[in-house]
C-alpha positions as CSV (number, residue, x, y, z in Angstrom):
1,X,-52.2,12.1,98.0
2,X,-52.3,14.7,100.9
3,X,-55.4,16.1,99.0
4,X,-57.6,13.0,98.9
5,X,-61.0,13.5,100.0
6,X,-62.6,11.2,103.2
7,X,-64.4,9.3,100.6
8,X,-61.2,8.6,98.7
9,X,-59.5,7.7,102.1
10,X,-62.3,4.9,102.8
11,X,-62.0,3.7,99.6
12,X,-58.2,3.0,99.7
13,X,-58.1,2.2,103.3
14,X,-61.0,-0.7,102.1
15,X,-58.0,-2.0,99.6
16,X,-55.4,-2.7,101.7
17,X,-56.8,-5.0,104.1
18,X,-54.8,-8.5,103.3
19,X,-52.1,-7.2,101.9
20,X,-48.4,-8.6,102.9
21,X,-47.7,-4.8,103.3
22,X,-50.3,-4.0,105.8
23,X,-49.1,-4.6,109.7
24,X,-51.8,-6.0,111.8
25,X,-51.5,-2.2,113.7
26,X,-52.3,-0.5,110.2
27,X,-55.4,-2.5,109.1
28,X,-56.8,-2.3,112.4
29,X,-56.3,1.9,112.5
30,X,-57.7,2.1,108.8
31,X,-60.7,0.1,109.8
32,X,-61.4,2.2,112.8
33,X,-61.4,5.3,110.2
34,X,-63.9,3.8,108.4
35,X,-66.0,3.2,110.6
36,X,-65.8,6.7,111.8
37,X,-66.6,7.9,108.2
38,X,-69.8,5.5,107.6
39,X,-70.7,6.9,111.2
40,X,-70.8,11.0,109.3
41,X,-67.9,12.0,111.0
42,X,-64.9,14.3,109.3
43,X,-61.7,13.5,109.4
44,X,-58.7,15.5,111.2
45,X,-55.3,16.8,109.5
46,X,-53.8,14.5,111.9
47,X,-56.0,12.0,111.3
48,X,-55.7,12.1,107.5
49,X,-51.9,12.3,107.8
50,X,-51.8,9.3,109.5
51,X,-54.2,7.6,106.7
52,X,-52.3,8.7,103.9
53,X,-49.0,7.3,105.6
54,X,-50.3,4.0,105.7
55,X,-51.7,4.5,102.1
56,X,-48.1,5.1,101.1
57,X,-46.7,2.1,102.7
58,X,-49.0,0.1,101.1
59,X,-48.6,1.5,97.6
60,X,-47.9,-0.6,94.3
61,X,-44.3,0.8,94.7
62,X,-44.2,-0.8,98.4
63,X,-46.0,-3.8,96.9
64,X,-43.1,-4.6,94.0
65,X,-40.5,-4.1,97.0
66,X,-42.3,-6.5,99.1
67,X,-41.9,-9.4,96.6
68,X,-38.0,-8.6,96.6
69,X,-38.1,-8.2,100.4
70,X,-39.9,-11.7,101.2
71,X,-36.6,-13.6,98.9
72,X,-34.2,-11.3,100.8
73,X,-35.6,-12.0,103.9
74,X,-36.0,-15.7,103.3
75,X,-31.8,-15.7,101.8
76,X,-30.5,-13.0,104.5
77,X,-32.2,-12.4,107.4
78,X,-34.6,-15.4,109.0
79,X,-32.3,-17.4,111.1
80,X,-31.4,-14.0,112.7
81,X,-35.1,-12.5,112.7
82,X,-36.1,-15.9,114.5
83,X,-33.2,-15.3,117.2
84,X,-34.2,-11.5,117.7
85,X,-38.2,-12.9,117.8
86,X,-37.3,-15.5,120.2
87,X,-35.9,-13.1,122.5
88,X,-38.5,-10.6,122.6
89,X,-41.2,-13.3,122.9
90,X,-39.5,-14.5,125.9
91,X,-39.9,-11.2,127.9
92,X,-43.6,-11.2,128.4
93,X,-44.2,-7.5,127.8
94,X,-45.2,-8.0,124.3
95,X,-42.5,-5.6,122.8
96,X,-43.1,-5.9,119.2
97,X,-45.8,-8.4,119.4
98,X,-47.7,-8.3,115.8
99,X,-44.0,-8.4,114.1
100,X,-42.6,-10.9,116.8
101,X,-45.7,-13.3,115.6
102,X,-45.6,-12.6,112.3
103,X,-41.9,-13.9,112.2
104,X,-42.3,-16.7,114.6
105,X,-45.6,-17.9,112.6
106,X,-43.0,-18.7,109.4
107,X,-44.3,-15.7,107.4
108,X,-42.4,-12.8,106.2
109,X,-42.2,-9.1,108.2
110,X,-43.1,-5.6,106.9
111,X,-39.6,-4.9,106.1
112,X,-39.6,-1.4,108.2
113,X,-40.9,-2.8,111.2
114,X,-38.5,-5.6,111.3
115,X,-35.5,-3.4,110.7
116,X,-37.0,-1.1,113.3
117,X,-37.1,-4.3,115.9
118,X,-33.8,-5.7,114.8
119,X,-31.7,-2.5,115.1
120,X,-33.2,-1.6,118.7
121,X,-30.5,-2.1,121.3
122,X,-31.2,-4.7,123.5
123,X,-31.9,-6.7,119.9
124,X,-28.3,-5.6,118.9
125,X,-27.3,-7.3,122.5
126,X,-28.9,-10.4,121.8
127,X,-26.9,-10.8,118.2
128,X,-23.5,-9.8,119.8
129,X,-23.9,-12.5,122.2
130,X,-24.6,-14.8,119.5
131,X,-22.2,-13.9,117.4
132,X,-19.4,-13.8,120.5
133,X,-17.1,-17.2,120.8
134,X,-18.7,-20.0,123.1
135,X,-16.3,-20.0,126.4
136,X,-17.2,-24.0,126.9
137,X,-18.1,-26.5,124.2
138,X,-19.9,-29.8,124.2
139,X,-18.7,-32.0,126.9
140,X,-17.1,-29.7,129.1
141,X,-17.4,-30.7,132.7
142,X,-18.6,-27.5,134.0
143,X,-20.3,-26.3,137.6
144,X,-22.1,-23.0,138.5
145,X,-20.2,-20.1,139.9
146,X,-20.8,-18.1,142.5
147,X,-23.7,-16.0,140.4
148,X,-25.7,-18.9,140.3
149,X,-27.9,-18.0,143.2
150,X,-31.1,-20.0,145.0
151,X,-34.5,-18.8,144.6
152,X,-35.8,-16.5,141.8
153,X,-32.6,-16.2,140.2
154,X,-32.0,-19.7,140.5
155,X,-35.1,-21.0,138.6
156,X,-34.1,-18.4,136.1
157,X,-30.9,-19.8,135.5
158,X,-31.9,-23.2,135.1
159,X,-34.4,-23.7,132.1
160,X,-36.5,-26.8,131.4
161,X,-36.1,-27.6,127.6
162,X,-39.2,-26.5,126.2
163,X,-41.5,-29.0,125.3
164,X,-41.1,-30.9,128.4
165,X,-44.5,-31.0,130.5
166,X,-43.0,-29.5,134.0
167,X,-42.4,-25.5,133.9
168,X,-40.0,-25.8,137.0
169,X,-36.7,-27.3,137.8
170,X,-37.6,-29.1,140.7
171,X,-35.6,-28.7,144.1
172,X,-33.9,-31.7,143.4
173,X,-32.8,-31.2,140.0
174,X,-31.3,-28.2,141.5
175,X,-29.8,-29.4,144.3
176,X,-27.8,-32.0,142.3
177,X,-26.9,-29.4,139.6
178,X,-25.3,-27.5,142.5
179,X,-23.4,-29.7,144.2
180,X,-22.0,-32.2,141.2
181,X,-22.0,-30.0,138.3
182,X,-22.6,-31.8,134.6
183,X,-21.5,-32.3,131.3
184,X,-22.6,-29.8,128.6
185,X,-24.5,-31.8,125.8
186,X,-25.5,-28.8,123.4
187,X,-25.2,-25.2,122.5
188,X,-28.9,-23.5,122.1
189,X,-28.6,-20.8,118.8
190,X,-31.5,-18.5,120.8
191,X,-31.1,-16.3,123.8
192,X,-33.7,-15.3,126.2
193,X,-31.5,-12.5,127.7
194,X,-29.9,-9.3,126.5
195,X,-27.4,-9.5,129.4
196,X,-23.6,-10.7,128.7
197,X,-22.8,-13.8,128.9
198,X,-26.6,-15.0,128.6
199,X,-25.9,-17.7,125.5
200,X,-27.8,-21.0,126.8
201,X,-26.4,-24.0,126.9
202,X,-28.1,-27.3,127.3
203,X,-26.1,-29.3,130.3
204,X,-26.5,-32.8,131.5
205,X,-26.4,-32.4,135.1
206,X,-24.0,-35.5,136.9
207,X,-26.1,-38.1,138.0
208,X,-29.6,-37.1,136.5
209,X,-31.4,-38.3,133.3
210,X,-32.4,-35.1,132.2
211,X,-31.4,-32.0,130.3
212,X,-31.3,-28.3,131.1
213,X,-30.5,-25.3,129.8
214,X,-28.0,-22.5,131.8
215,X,-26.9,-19.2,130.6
216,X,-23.2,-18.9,130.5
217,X,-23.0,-16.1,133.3
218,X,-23.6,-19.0,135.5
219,X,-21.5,-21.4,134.8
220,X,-17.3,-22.3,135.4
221,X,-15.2,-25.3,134.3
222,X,-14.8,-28.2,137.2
223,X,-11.6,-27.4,138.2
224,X,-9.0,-30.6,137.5
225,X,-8.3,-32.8,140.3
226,X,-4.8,-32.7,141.5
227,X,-3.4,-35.9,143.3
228,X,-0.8,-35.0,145.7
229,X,2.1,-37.0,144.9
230,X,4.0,-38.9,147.9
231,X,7.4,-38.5,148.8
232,X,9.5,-41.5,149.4
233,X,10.3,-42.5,152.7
């Protein structure tokens, strides 16, 4: 294949446009090279080695492992590919954006880029967290600790479930969270953090009608009340 000819590599870059094999990244590179051609110009080494790379990956061979990919994918690996893509979607930097899409859109990844996303080290973060034990369950009376800090950090900490029309925790909301506690209601299966101790949960703060999610870095157990007892006279 390292031989082909610029026509050749036009005509092959043509086919692969559409195919499950072919990463957003890929088709957009091979249609830049064709342009190039039908504009007379030759192609460099580099530039055909970089042709006849994609050409590979999007060979019959990579075609038949695709089918079996998309039912392994589908039996082994979505609930944590959704996690991982959760995560990375959150950060706003667009780290892995075509694949992140791809997965959150319900359709299946280019099997190399997603193992190439998933064993990246903040990813491997995010699934030890997940896979760590929970250090409070559902209706724990819980309060936040000393970490759980005003300002930025605070509207960090303290996530609106999403879905809900305001962006912010409002001052209030806050205020009350602080000085009562609440009642956890849920555990959330997606992360937004590679930090430890960043699994969410979704608390019911005392005294409001509303639900929030906290990482558990910022959060303790109400300590139990303890009555002094009375000595007799």
């Amino acid at each position: 294949m390292s031989e082909l000819t610029d026509k050749q590599i036009y005509d092959r870059l043509g086919a692969i446009k559409g195919l499950p094999t072919c990463t957003q990244w890929a088709e957009g590179f091979a249609e830049s090279i064709r342009e190039q051609i039908d504009k007379g110009y030759t192609l460099s080494l580099a530039q055909k080695n970089v042709c006849v790379k994609i050409l590979e990956q999007n060979s019959r061979e990579e075609q038949k492992k695709y089918a079996n990919w998309a039912q392994e994918y589908k039996m082994h690996h979505k609930k944590e590919a959704v996690q991982i893509a959760t995560y990375y979607s959150s950060q706003g930097a667009g780290y892995y954006g075509d694949i992140v899409a791809t997965i959150l859109s319900g359709e299946t990844p280019n099997r190399g880029s997603y193992l190439k996303m998933i064993n990246n080290k903040y990813a491997k973060r995010v699934i030890r967290e997940l896979q760590s034990e929970p250090r409070f369950g559902t209706e724990d009376h819980i309060i936040p600790n000393s970490k759980f800090l005003s300002g930025y950090s605070f509207n960090k900490t303290m996530m609106a479930e999403a879905g809900r029309e305001e962006k912010w925790v409002s001052s209030e909301e806050q205020e009350n969270f602080k000085k009562k506690g609440g009642v956890i209601v849920g555990i959330d299966d997606k992360i937004l953090s590679a930090a430890k101790g960043s699994r969410r949960y979704l608390v019911l703060p005392i005294g409001s009608v509303k639900t929030y999610y906290v990482e558990e870095r910022f959060l303790k157990k109400r300590p139990t009340s303890k009555k002094k007892s009375k000595e007799n006279p």
